[in-house]
KOLDOSE-378496 format. One record per residue: x, y, z of N, C-alpha, C, O, CB in turn; residue number from 1. Coordinates in steps of 0.2 Angstrom, whole numbers, plus 5000, padded with zeros to 4 digits. Glycine has a CB too. Layout:
N
<n_u X, n_v Y, n_w Z, ca_u X, ca_v Y, ca_w Z, c_u X, c_v Y, c_w Z, o_u X, o_v Y, o_w Z, cb_u X, cb_v Y, cb_w Z, n NUM>
...
//
This chain:
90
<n_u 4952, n_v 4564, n_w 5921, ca_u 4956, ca_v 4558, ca_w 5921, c_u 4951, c_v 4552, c_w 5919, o_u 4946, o_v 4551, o_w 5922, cb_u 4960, cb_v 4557, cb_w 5927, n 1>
<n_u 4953, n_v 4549, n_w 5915, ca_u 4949, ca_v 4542, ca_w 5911, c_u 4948, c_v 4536, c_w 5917, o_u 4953, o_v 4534, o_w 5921, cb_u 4955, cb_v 4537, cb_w 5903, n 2>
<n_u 4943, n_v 4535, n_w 5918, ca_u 4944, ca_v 4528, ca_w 5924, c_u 4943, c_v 4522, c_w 5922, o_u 4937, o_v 4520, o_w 5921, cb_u 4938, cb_v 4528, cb_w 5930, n 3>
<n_u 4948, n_v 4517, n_w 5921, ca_u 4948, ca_v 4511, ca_w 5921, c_u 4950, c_v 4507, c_w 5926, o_u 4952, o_v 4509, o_w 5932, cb_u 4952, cb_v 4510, cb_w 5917, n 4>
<n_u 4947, n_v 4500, n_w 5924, ca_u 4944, ca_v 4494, ca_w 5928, c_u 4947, c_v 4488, c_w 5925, o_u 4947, o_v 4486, o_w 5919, cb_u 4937, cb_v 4493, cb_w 5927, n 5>
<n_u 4951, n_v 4484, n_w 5933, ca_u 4953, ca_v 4478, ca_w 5930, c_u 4949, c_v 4473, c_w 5937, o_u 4947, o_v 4475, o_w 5943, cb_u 4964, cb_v 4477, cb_w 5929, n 6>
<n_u 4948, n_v 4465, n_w 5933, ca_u 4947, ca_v 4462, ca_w 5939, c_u 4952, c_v 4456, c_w 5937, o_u 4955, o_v 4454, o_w 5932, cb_u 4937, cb_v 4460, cb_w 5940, n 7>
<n_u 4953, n_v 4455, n_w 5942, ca_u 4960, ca_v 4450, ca_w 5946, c_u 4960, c_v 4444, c_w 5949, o_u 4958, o_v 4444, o_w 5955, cb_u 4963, cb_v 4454, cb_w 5951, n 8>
<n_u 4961, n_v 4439, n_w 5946, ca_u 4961, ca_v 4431, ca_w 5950, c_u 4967, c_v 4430, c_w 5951, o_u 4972, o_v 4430, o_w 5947, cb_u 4959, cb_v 4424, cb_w 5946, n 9>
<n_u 4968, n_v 4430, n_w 5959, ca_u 4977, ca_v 4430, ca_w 5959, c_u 4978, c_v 4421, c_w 5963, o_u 4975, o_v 4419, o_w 5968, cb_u 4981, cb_v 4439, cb_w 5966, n 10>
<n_u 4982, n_v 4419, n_w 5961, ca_u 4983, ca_v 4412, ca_w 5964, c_u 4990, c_v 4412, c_w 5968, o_u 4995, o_v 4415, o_w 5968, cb_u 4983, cb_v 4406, cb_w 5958, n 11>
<n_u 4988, n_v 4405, n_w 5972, ca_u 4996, ca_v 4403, ca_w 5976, c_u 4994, c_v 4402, c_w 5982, o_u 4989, o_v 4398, o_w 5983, cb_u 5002, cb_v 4409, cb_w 5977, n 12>
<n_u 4999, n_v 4404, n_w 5987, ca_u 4997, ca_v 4406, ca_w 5994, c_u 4994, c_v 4412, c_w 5996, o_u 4997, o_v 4417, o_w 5999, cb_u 5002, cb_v 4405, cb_w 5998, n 13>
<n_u 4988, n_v 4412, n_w 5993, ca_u 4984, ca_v 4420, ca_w 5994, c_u 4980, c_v 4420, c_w 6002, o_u 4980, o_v 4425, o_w 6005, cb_u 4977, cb_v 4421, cb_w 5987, n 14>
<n_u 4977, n_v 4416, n_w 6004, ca_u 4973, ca_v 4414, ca_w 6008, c_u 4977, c_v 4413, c_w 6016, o_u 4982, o_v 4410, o_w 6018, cb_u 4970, cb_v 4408, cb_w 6006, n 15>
<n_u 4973, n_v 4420, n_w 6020, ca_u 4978, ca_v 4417, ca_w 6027, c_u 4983, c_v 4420, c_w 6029, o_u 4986, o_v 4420, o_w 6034, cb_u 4980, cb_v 4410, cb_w 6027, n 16>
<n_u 4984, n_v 4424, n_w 6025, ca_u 4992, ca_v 4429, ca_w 6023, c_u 4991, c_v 4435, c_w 6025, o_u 4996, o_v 4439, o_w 6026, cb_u 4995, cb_v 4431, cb_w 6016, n 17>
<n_u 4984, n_v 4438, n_w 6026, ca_u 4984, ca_v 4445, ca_w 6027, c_u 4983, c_v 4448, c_w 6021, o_u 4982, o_v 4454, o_w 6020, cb_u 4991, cb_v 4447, cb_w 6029, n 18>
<n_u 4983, n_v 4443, n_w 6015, ca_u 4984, ca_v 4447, ca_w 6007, c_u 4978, c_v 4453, c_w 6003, o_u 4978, o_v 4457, o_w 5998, cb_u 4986, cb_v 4441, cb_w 6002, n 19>
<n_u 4971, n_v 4451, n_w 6010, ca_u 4965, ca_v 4456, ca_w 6007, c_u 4968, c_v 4461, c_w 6010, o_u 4971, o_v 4465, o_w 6006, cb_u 4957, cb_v 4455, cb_w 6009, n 20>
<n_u 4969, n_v 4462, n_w 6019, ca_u 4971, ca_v 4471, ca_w 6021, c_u 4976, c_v 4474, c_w 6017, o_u 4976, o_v 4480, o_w 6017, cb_u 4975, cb_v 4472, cb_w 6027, n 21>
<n_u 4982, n_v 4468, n_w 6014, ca_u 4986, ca_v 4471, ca_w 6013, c_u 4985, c_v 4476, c_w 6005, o_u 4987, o_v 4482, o_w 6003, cb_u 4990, cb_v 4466, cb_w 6013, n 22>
<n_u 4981, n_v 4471, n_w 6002, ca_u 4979, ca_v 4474, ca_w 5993, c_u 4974, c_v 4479, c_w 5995, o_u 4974, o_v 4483, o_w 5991, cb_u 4975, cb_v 4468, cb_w 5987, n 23>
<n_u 4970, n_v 4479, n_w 6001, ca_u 4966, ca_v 4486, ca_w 6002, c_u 4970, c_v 4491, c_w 6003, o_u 4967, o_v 4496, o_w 6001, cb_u 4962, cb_v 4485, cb_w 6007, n 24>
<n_u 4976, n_v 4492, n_w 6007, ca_u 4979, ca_v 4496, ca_w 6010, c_u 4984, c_v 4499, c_w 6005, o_u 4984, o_v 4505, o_w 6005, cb_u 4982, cb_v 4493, cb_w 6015, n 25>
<n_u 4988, n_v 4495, n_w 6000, ca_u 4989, ca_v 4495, ca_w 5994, c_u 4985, c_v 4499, c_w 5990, o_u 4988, o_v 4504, o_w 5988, cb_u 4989, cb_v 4491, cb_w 5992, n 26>
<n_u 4981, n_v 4497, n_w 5987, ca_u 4973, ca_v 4501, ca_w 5981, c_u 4971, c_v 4509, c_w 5986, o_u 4971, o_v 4514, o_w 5983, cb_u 4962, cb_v 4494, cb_w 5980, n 27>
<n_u 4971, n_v 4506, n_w 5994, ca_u 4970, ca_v 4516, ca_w 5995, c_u 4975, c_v 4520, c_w 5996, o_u 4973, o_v 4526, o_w 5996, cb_u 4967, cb_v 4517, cb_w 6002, n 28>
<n_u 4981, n_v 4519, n_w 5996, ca_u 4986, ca_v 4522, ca_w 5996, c_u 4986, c_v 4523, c_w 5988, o_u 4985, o_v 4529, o_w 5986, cb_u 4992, cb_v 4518, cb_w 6001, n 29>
<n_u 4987, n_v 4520, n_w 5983, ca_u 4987, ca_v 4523, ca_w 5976, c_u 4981, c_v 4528, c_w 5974, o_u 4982, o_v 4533, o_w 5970, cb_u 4986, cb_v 4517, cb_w 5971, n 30>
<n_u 4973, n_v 4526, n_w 5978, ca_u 4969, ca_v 4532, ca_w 5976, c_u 4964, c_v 4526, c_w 5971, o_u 4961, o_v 4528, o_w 5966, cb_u 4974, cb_v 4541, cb_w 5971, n 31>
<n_u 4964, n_v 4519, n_w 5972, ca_u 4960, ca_v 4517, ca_w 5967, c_u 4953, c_v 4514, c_w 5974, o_u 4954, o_v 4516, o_w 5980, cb_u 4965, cb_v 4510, cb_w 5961, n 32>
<n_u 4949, n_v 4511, n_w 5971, ca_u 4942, ca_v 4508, ca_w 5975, c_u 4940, c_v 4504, c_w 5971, o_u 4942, o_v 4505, o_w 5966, cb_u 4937, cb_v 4512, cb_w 5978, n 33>
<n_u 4936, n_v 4499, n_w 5972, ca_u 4933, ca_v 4493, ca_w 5971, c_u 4934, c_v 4488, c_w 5977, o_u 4936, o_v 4490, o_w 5982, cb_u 4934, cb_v 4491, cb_w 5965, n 34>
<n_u 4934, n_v 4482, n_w 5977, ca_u 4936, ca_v 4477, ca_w 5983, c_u 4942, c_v 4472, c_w 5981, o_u 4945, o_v 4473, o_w 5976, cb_u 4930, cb_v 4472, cb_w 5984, n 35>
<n_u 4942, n_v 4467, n_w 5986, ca_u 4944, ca_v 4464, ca_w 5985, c_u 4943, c_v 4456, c_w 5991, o_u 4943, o_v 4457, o_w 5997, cb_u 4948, cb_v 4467, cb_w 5984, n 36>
<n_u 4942, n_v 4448, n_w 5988, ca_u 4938, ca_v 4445, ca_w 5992, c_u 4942, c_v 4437, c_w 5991, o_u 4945, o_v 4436, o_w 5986, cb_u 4930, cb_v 4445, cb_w 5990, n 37>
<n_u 4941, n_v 4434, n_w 5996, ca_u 4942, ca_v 4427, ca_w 5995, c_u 4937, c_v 4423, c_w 5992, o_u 4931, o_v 4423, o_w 5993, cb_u 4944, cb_v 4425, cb_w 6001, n 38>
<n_u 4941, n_v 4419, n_w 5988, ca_u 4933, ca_v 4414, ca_w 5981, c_u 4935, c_v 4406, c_w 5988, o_u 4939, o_v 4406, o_w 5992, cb_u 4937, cb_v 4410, cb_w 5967, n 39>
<n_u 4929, n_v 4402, n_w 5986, ca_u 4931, ca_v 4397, ca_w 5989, c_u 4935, c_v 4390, c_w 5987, o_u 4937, o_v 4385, o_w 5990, cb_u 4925, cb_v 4396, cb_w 5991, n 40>
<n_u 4936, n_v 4394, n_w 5980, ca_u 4941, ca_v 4388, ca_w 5977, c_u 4950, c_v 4391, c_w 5980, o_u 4954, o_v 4388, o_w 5977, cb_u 4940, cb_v 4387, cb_w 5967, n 41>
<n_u 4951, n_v 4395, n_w 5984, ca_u 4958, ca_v 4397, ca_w 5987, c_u 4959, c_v 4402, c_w 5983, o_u 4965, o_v 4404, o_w 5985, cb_u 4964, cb_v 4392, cb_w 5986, n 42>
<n_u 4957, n_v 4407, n_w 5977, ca_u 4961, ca_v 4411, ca_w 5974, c_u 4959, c_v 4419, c_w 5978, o_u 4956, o_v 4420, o_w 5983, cb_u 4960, cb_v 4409, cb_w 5966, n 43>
<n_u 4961, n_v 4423, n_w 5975, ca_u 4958, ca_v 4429, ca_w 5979, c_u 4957, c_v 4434, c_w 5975, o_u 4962, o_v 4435, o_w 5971, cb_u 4962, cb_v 4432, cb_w 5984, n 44>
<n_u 4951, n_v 4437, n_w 5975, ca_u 4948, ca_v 4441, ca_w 5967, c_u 4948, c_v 4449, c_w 5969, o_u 4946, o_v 4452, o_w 5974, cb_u 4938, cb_v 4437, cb_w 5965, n 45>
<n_u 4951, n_v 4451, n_w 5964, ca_u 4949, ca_v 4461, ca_w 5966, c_u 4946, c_v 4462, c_w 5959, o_u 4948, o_v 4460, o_w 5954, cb_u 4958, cb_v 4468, cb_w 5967, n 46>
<n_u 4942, n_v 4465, n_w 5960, ca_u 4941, ca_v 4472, ca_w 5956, c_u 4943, c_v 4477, c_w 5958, o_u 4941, o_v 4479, o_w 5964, cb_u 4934, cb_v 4473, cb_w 5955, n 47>
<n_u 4948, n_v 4482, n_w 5954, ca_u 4950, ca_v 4486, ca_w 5955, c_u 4948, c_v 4494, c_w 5950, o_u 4948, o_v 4492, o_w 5944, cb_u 4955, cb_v 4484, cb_w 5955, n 48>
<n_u 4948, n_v 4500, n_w 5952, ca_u 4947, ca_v 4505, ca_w 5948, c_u 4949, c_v 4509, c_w 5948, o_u 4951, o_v 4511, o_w 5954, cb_u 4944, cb_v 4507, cb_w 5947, n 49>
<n_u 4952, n_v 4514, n_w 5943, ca_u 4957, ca_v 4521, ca_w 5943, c_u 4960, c_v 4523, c_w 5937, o_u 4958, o_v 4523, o_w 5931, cb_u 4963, cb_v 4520, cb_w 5949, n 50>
<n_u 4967, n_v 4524, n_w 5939, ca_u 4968, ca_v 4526, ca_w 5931, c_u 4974, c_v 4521, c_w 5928, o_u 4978, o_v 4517, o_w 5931, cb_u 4971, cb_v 4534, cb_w 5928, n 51>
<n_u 4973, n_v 4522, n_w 5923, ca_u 4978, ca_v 4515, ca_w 5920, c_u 4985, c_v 4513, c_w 5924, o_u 4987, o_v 4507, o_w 5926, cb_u 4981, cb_v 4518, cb_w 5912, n 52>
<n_u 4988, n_v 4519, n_w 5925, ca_u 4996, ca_v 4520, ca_w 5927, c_u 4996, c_v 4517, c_w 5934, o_u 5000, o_v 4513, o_w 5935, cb_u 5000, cb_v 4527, cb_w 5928, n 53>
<n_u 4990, n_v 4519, n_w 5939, ca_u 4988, ca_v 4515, ca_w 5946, c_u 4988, c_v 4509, c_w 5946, o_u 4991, o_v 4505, o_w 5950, cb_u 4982, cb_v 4517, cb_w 5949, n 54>
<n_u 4982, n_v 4507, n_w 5941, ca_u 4981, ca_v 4500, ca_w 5943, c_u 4986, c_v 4496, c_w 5938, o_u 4985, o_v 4490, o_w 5938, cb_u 4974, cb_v 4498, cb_w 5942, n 55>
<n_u 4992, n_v 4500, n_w 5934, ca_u 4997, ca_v 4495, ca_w 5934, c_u 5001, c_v 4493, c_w 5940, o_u 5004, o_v 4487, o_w 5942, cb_u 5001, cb_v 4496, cb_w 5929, n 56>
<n_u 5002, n_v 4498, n_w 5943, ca_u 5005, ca_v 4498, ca_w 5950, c_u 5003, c_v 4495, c_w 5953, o_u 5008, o_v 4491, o_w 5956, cb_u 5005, cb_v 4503, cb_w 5954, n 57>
<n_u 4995, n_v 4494, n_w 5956, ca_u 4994, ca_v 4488, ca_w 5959, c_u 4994, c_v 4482, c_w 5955, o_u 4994, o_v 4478, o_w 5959, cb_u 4988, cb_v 4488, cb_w 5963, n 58>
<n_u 4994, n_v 4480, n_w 5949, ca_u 4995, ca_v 4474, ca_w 5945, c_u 5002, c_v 4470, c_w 5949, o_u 5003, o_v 4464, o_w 5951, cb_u 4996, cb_v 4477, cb_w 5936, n 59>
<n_u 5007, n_v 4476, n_w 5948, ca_u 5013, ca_v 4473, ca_w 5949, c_u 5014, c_v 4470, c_w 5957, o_u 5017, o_v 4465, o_w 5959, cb_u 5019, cb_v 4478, cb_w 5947, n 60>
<n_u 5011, n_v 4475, n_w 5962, ca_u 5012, ca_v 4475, ca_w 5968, c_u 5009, c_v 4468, c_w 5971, o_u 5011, o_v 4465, o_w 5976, cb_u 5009, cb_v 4481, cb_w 5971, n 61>
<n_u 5001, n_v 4466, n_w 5967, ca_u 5001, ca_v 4461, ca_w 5968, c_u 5003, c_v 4453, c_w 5965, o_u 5000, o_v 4448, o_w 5966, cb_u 4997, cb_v 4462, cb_w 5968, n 62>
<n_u 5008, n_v 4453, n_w 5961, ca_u 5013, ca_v 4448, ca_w 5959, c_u 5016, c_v 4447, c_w 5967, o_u 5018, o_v 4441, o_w 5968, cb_u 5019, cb_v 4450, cb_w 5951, n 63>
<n_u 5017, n_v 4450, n_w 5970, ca_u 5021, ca_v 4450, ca_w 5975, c_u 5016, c_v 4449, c_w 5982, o_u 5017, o_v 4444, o_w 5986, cb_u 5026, cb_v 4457, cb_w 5975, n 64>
<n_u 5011, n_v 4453, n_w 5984, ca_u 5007, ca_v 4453, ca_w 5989, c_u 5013, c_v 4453, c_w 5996, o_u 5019, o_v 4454, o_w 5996, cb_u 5002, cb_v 4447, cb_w 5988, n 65>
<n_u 5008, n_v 4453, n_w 6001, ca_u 5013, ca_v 4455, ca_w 6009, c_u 5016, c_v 4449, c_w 6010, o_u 5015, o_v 4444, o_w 6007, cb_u 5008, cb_v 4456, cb_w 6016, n 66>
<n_u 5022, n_v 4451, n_w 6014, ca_u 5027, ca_v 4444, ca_w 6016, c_u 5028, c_v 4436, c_w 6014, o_u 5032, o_v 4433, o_w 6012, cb_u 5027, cb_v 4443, cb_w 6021, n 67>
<n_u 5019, n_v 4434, n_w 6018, ca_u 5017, ca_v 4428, ca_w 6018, c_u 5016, c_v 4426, c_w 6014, o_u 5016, o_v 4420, o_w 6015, cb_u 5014, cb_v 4427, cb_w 6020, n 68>
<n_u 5015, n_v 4428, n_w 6008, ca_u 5010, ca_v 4427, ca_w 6001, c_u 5014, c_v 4422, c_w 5997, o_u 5017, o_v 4420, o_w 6002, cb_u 5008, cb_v 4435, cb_w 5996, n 69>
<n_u 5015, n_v 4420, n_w 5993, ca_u 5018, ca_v 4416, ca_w 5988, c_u 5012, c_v 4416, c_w 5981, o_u 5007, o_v 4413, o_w 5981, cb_u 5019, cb_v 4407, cb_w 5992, n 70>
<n_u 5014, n_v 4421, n_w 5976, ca_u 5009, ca_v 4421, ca_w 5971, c_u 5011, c_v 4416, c_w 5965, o_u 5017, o_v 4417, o_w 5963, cb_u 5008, cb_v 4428, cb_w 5968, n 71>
<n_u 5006, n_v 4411, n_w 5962, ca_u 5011, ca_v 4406, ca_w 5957, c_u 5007, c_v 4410, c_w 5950, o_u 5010, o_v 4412, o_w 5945, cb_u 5009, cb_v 4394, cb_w 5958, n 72>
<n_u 4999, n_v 4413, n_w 5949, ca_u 4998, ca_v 4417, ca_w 5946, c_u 4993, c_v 4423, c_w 5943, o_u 4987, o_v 4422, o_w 5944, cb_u 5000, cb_v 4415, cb_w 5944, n 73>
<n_u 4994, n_v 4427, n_w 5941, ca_u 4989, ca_v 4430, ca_w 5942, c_u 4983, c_v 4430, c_w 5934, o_u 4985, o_v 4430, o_w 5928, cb_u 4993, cb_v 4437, cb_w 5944, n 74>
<n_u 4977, n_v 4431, n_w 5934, ca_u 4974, ca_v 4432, ca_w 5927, c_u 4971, c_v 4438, c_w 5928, o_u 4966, o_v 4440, o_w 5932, cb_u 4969, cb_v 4426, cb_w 5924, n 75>
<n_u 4973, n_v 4443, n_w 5922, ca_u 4968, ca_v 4447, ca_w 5923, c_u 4964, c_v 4451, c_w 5917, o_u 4966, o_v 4453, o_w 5912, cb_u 4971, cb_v 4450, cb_w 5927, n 76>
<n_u 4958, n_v 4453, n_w 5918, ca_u 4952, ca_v 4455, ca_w 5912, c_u 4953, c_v 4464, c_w 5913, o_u 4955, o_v 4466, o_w 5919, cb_u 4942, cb_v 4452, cb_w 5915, n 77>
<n_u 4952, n_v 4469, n_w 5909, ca_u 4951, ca_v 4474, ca_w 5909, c_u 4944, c_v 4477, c_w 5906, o_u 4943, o_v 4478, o_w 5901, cb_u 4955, cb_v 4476, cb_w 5906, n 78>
<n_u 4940, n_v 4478, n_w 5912, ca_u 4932, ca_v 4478, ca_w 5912, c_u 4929, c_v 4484, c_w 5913, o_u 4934, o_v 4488, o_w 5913, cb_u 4929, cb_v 4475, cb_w 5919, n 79>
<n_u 4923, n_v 4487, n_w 5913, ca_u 4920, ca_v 4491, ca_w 5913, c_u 4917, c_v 4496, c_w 5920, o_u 4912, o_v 4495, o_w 5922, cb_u 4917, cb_v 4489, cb_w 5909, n 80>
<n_u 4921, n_v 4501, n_w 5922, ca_u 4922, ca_v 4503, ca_w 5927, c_u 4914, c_v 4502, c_w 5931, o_u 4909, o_v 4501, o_w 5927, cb_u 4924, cb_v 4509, cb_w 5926, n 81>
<n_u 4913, n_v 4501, n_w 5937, ca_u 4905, ca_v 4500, ca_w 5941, c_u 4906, c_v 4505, c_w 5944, o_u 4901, o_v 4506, o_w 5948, cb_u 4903, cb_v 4493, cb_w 5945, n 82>
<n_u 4911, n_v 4512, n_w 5945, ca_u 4911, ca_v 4517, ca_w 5950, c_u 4911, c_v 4516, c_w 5956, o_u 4906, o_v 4519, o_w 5958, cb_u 4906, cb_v 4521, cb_w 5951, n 83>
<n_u 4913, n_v 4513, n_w 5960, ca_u 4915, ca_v 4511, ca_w 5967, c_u 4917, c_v 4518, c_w 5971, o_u 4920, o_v 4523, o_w 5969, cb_u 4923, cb_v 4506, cb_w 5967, n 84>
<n_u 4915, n_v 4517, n_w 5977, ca_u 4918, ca_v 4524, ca_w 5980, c_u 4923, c_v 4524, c_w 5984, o_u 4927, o_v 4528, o_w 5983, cb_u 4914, cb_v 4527, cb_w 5984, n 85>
<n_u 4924, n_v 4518, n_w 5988, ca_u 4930, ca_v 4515, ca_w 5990, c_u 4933, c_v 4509, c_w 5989, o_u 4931, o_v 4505, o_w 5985, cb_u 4930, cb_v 4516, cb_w 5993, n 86>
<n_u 4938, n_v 4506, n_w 5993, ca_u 4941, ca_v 4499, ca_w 5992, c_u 4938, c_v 4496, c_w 5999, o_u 4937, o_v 4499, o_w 6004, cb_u 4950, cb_v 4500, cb_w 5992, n 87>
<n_u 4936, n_v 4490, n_w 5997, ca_u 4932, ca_v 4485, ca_w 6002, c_u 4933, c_v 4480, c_w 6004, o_u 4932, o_v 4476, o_w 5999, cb_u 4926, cb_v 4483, cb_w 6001, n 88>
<n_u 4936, n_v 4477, n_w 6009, ca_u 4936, ca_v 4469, ca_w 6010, c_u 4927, c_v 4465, c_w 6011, o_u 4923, o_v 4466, o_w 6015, cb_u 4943, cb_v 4467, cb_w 6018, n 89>
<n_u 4929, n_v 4461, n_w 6005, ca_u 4923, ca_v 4458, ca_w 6005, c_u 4921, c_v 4451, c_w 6008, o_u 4915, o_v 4449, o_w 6007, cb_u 4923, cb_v 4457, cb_w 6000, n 90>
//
């Protein structure tokens, strides 16, 4: 299976929500790893890895993120895998 790599700037109410455990909990339950971290300008950044069909799944999961979250939007790049072994809060 081909391993692809997206990295993710997701905006809104990301911060304070729970929305790293939750996108960790999310990406391990699909089978993907890389991290994900809070920037200090409020947004919240993943690099994610796996296969394409996965990390569209988390693409979409994170337009939504956990309860609290309010996403206004997401940008995202399709990069060159770094081999992660797992999903990390950073």
């Amino acid at each position: 299976m081909k391993t692809s790599a997206v990295l993710l700037k997701i905006q809104g109410r990301v911060q304070g929500v729970y929305y790293r455990a939750s996108a960790q909990s999310k990406a391990q339950g699909l089978g993907l790893t890389g991290w994900v971290k809070n920037s200090p300008n409020g947004i919240v950044e993943s690099h994610a890895e796996g296969s394409q069909k996965k990390l569209e799944e988390f693409i979409d999961w994170c337009h939504q993120g956990p309860p609290a979250a309010s996403v206004s939007s997401i940008e995202s790049d399709w990069i060159s895998p770094k081999g992660y072994q797992d999903f990390e809060i950073r």
